[in-house]
Each structure stands twice: as structure tokens, then as C-alpha cells.
Legacy VTK file of the C-alpha trace (Angstrom):
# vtk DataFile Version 3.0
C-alpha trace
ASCII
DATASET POLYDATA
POINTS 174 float
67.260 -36.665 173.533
69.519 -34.736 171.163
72.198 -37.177 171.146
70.245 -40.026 170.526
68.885 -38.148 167.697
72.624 -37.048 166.990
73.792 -40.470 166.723
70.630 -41.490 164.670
71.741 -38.920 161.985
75.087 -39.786 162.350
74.695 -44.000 161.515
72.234 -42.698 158.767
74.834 -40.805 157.539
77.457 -43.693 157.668
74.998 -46.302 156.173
74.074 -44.368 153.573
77.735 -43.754 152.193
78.648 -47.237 152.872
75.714 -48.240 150.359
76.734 -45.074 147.709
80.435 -46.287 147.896
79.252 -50.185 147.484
76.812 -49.400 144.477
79.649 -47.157 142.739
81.113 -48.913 139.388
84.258 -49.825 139.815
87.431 -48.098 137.745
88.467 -50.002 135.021
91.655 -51.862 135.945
95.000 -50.405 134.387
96.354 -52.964 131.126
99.210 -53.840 133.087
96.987 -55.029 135.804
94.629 -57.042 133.316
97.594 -58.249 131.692
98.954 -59.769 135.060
94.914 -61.407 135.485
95.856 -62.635 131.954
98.519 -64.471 132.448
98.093 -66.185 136.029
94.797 -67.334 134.245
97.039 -68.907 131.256
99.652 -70.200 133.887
96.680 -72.255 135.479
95.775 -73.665 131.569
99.639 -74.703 130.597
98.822 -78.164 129.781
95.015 -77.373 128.703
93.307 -78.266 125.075
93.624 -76.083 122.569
89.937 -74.853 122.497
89.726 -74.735 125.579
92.702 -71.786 125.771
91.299 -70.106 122.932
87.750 -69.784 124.160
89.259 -68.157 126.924
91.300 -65.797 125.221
88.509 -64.846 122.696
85.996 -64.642 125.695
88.271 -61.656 126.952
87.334 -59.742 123.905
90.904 -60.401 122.275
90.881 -61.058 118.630
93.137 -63.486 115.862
96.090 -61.280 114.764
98.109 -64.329 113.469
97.615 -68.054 113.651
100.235 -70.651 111.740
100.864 -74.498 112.180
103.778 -76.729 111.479
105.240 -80.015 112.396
108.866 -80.248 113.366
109.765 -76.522 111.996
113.411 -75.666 112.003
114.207 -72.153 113.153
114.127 -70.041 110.078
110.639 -71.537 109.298
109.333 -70.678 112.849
111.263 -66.792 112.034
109.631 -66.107 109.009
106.145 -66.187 110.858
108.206 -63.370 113.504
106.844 -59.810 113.956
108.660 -57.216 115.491
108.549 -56.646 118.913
106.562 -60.354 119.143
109.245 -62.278 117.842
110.582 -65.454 118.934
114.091 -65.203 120.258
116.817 -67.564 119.406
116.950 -69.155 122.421
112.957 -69.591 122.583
113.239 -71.365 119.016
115.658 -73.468 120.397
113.615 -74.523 123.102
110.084 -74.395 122.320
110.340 -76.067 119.009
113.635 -78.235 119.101
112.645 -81.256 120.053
110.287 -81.335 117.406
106.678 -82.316 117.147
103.263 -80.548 115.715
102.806 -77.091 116.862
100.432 -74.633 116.675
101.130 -70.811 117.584
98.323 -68.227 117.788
98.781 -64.344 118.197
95.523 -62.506 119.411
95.601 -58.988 120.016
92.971 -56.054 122.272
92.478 -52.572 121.970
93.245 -51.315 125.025
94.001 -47.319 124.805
94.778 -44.436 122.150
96.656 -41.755 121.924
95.908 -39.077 119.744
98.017 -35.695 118.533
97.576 -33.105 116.466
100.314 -31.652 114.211
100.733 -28.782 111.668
103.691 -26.681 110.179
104.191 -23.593 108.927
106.451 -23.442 105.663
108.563 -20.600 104.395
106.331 -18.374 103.179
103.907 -18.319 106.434
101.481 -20.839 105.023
99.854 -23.616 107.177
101.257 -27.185 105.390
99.346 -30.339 107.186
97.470 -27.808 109.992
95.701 -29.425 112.374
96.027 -33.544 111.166
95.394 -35.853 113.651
97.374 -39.168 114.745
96.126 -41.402 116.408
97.835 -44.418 117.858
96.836 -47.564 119.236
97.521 -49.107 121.760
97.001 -53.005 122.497
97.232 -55.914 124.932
99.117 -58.617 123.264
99.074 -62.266 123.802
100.910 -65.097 121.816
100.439 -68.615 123.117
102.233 -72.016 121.690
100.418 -75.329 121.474
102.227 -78.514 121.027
100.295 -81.770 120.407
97.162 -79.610 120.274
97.777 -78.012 124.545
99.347 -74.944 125.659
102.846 -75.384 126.592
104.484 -71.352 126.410
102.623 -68.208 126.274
103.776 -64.854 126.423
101.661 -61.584 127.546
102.571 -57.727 126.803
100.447 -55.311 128.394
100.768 -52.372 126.466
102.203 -52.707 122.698
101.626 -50.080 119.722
100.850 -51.193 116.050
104.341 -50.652 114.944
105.388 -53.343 117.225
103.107 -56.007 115.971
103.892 -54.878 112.069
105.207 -57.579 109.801
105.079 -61.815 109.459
102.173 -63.113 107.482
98.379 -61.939 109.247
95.883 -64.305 109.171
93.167 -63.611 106.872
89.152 -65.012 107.062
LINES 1 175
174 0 1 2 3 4 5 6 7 8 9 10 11 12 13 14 15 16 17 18 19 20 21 22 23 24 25 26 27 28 29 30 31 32 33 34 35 36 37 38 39 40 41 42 43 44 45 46 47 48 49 50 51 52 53 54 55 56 57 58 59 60 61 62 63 64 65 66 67 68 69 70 71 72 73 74 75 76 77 78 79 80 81 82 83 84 85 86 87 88 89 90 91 92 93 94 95 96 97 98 99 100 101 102 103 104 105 106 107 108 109 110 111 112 113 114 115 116 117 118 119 120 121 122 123 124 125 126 127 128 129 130 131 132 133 134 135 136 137 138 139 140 141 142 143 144 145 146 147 148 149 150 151 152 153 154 155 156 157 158 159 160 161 162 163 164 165 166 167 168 169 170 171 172 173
């Protein structure tokens, strides 16, 4: 009688943290993780509309950093819409937008993560000079995608990008 009642405590036991662990939230997943989510989803849309991309995009709670349109650009037109660590290279000028035709880039950006410190000095004289200010720095998920005759033909994802690297080129105002 005791072990029946042994192993009845014991599979209560088990069922009941099998239903606890299946009812816990998950952890959010890491930005590098989402990223890679990000861009096997856009790998699966190269050759979609372009609503159709951006729905998605903005569905994922990213928002319009930068959005610019032009029709057979030569390279120093498609650099002057560059940002700094976003930046098309040379050699993706070359071959995105060399053989011409009517493009359409976008630039959409998600708070991801901060960082936050707190600095102070102490000048000559033994007086506090900017005690205690706070930084704080931002971090975001970055995603630029290229549309030629209005469908997504290149797309690039970073994971984790600060505000200094998306500084710069012309931002798209409402």
C-alpha cells in the first residue's frame, strides 16, 4: 500500500511540474537570435511586393528610419543617402544598382536594449564637476532592404547597432 501511494505522489509530483514548466513564459529571445528569424523570413520574401515586405517589417514593431527612391542612380547619388555603419559598399553599388532601373531603399530600425552609465569628476580643487550624469545608449536591430521594380531584391540585417552607427544621410521626416 505505501508504494502505490509512493508512486501516486511521485506522478503527481511529475505532472504537476511538467504543467508549471509548460505554462512558464518563455525568455525573450537574444537580438542576434531575432535577427537570424528576421532574415530567413526576408530570404523567403526576395522577390515579394513591396507592401507586402514592409507590412512585415512594420508588423515586427520596427519603425521608418530612412526611405529614398530613384531611377537609374549612379553611385555618388545612391552614397549621399549612406549612413555610417549602414552604408552601401562600393561593390554593393556596383551591383545592386548598376544595371539600372527604379529602386526603392527603406531603412527601419527597433529598440532592442540600453545601456546606461553614470559618470562624474572631481576637479582640482575637490569639487564634484558633472557628478552623477547619466548616459544612456541605445541599442537597435537594424534592417535595410532594396526594392527594384517595386519587390525586394537585397536586404541586409544587423542585430545589434548603437545610434552612432546609424548617424548621418538624410532621415525621413512625416
Amino acid at each position: 500500500m505505501k508504494t502505490a501511494r509512493f508512486w501516486g505522489i511521485l506522478f503527481a509530483a511529475a505532472a504537476f511540474a511538467a504543467t508549471a514548466h509548460a505554462q512558464a513564459p518563455e525568455a525573450p529571445m537574444k537580438p542576434k537570435e531575432q535577427a537570424k528569424l528576421y532574415e530567413k523570413t526576408l530570404q523567403e520574401m526576395m522577390g515579394q511586393p513591396f507592401g507586402k515586405v514592409l507590412s512585415t517589417i512594420e508588423n515586427w514593431k520596427f519603425k521608418a528610419l530612412v526611405a529614398w527612391e530613384a531611377s537609374n542612380p549612379t553611385a555618388k547619388e545612391v552614397a549621399k543617402y549612406n549612413r555610417n555603419k549602414i552604408k552601401f559598399s562600393k561593390k554593393e553599388i556596383a551591383g545592386i544598382f548598376g544595371p539600372g532601373g527604379a529602386f526603392k531603399v527603406v531603412v527601419y530600425n527597433k529598440l532592442v536594449g540600453t545601456e546606461t552609465a553614470m559618470v562624474g569628476a572631481v576637479d582640482s580643487s575637490g569639487m564634484g564637476a558633472g557628478k552623477d550624469t547619466t548616459i544612456t545608449l541605445e541599442k537597435f536591430t537594424v534592417i535595410r532592404a532594396v526594392f527594384k521594380d517595386n519587390v525586394l531584391i537585397q536586404f541586409n540585417v544587423w542585430p545589434i547597432m548603437d545610434q552612432s552607427g546609424m548617424a548621418g544621410g538624410m532621415h525621413l521626416r512625416y
